[in-house]
C-alpha positions as CSV (number, residue, x, y, z in Angstrom):
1,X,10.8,148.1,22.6
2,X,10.1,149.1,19.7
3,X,6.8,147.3,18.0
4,X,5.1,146.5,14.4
5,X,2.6,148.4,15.6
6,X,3.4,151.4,17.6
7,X,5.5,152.2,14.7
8,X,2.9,151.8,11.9
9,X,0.8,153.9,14.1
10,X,3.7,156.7,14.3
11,X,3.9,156.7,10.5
12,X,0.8,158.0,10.2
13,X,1.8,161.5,11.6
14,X,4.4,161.9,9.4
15,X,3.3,164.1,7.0
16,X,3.5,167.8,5.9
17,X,2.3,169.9,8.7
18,X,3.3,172.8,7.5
19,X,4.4,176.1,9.5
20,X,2.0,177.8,11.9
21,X,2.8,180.8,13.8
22,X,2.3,181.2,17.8
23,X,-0.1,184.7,17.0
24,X,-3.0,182.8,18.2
25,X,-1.9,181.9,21.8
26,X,-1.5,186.3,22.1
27,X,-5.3,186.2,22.4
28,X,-6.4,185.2,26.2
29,X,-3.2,185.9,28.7
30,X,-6.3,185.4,31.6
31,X,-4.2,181.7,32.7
32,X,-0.9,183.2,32.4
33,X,-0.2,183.3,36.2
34,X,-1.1,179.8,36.7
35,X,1.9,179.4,35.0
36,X,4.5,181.4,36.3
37,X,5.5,178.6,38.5
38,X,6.7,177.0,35.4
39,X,8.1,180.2,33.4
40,X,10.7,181.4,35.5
41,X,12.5,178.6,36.6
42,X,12.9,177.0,33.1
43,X,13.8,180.6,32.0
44,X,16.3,181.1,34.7
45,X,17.6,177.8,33.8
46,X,17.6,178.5,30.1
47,X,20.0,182.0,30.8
48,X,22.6,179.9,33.1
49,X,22.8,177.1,30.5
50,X,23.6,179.5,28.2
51,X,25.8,181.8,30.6
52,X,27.7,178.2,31.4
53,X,27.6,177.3,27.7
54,X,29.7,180.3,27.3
55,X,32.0,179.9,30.1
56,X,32.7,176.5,28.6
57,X,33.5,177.8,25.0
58,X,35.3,180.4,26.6
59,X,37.7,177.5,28.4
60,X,38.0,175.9,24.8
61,X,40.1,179.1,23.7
62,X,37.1,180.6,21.9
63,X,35.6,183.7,24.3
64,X,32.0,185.0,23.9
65,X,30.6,188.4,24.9
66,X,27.8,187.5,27.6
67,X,25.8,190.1,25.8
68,X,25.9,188.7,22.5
69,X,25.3,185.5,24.1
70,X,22.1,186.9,25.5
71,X,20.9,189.0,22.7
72,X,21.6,186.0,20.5
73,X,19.3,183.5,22.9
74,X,16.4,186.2,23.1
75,X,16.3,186.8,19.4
76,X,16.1,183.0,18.5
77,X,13.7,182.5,21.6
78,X,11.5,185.2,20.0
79,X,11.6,183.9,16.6
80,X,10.6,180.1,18.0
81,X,7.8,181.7,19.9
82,X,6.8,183.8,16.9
83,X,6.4,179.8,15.2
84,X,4.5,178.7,18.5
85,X,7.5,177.2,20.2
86,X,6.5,177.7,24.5
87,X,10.7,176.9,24.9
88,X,13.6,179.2,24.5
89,X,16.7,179.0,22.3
90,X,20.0,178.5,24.3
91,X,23.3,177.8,23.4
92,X,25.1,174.2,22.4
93,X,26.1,172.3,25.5
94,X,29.2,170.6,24.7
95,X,31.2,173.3,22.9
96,X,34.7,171.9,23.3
97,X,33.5,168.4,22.1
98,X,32.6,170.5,18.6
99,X,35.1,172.5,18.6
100,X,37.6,169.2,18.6
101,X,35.6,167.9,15.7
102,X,36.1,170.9,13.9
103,X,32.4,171.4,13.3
104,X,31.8,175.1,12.6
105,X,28.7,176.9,11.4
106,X,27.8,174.1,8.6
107,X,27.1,171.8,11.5
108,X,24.7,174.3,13.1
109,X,23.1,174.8,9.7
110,X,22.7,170.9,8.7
111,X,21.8,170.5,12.9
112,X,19.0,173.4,12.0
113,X,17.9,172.4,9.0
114,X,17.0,168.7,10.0
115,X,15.3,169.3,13.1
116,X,13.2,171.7,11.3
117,X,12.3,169.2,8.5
118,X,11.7,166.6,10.8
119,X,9.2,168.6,13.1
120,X,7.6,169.8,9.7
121,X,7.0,166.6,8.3
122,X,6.5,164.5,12.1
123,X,9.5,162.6,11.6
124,X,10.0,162.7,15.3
125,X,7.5,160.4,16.0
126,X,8.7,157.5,14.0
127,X,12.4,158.4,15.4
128,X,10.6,157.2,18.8
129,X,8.9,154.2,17.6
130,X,12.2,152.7,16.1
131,X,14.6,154.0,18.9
132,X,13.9,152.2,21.9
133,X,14.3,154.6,25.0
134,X,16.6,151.8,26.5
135,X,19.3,152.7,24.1
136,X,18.5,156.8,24.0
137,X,19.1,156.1,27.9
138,X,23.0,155.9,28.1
139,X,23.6,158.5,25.9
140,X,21.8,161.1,28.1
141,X,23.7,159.6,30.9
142,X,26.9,159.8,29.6
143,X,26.2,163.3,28.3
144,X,25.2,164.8,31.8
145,X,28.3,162.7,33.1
146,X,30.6,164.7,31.2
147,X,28.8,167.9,31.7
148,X,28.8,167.2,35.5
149,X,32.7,166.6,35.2
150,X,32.9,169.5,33.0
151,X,31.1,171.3,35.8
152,X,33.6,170.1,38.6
153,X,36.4,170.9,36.7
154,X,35.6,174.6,36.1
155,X,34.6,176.0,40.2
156,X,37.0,176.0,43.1
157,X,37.3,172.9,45.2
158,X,35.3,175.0,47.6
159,X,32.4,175.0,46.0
160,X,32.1,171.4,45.5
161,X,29.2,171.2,48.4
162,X,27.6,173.9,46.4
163,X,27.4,172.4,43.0
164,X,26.0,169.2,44.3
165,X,23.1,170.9,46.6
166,X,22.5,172.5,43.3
167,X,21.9,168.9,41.4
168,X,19.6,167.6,44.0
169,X,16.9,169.3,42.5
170,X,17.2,167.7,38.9
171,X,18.2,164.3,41.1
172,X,15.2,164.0,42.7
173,X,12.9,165.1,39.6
174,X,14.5,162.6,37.4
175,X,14.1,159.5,40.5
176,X,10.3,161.1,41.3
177,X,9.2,160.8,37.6
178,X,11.4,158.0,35.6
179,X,14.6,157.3,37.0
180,X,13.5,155.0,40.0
181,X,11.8,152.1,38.6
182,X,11.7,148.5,40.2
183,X,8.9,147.2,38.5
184,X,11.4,147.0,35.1
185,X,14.3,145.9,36.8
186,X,15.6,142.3,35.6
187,X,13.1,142.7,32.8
C-alpha cells in the first residue's frame, strides 16, 4: 500500500537523468562467464517470445517474415544495449488484442516515447509508490491467462502435455520467489 512516505521518497528520483551509453561496461568482460547461466536462457526466451509473437500476428491475418522479425529484435536489442540496457527488444505480446483496437504504428510511437521519458526523468519510481502491487497483480494474471489460452489454442491437442511441462518452470519460479505467500493471506 501505497504510503506518504515511500512516495515522497520516490519523488526525489524523479529528475533528469539524462542518456548514458552502455560503452563503459565493454571495458572488463573477465565476469562474463559467471553469467552465462543467466544470458542464454533469457536470450533463448527473448527469440521464442518473439518467434510466438509472430505466429500470433500471423493468426490475426497479418504475416511476418521470421527474418525480419529477427533482424528487427537484434537491431533494437543492439541499440538498447548501446544506451546500457542488459535486456533485449522483442516483439508486442498481444498482437491481435491491437490489431482489434486498431492501434497501428502511432501506438508504438506514443508507447516508445513515454517509457523513454519516464526512464529519463525516474518517473517509474513514483508509478510504484502510487500503484500498489495488489492492483498491478490481476492485470499480469489476466494477461498470462489469455496468453496461456492463446497458447492452447494455437498447438495440436497432442501437445497439451507438452506446453504444460514447459510452464512448470515459470510456475515454480513465480511460487519460489512471490507467488506463494501465507504470511499476507487474510491481510
Amino acid at each position: 500500500v501505497a504510503t506518504a512516505k515511500s512516495v515522497e521518497d520516490s519523488t526525489e528520483v524523479v529528475k533528469a537523468w539524462g542518456i548514458s551509453t552502455g560503452v563503459s561496461a565493454l571495458g572488463d568482460w573477465s565476469s562474463a562467464p559467471d553469467y552465462m547461466g543467466t544470458i542464454i536462457p533469457v536470450s533463448v526466451a527473448a527469440v521464442c517470445g518473439s518467434l510466438m509473437n509472430a505466429m500470433s500476428a500471423g493468426r490475426a491475418g497479418d504475416s511476418y517474415s521470421v527474418v525480419e522479425v529477427a533482424v528487427a529484435d537484434g537491431f533494437g536489442t543492439m541499440v538498447g544495449a548501446f544506451f546500457g540496457t542488459p535486456f533485449g527488444t522483442s516483439v508486442y505480446i498481444g498482437h491481435p488484442a491491437y490489431k482489434k483496437m486498431d492501434a497501428g504504428i502511432v501506438y508504438s510511437i506514443v508507447n516508445c516515447a513515454l517509457f523513454f521519458i519516464f526512464g529519463i526523468f525516474g518517473v517509474f519510481a513514483l508509478i510504484a509508490a502510487i500503484v500498489p502491487q495488489q492492483a498491478v497483480a490481476p492485470l499480469i494474471l489476466f494477461v498470462g491467462m489469455m496468453s496461456f489460452a492463446g497458447t492452447f489454442s494455437t498447438v495440436p491437442t497432442r501437445h497439451y502435455p507438452a506446453v504444460g511441462v514447459g510452464l512448470m518452470p515459470s510456475l515454480a519460479d513465480w511460487a519460489l520467489t512471490n507467488g506463494v505467500n501465507y504470511s499476507s493471506v487474510g491481510n
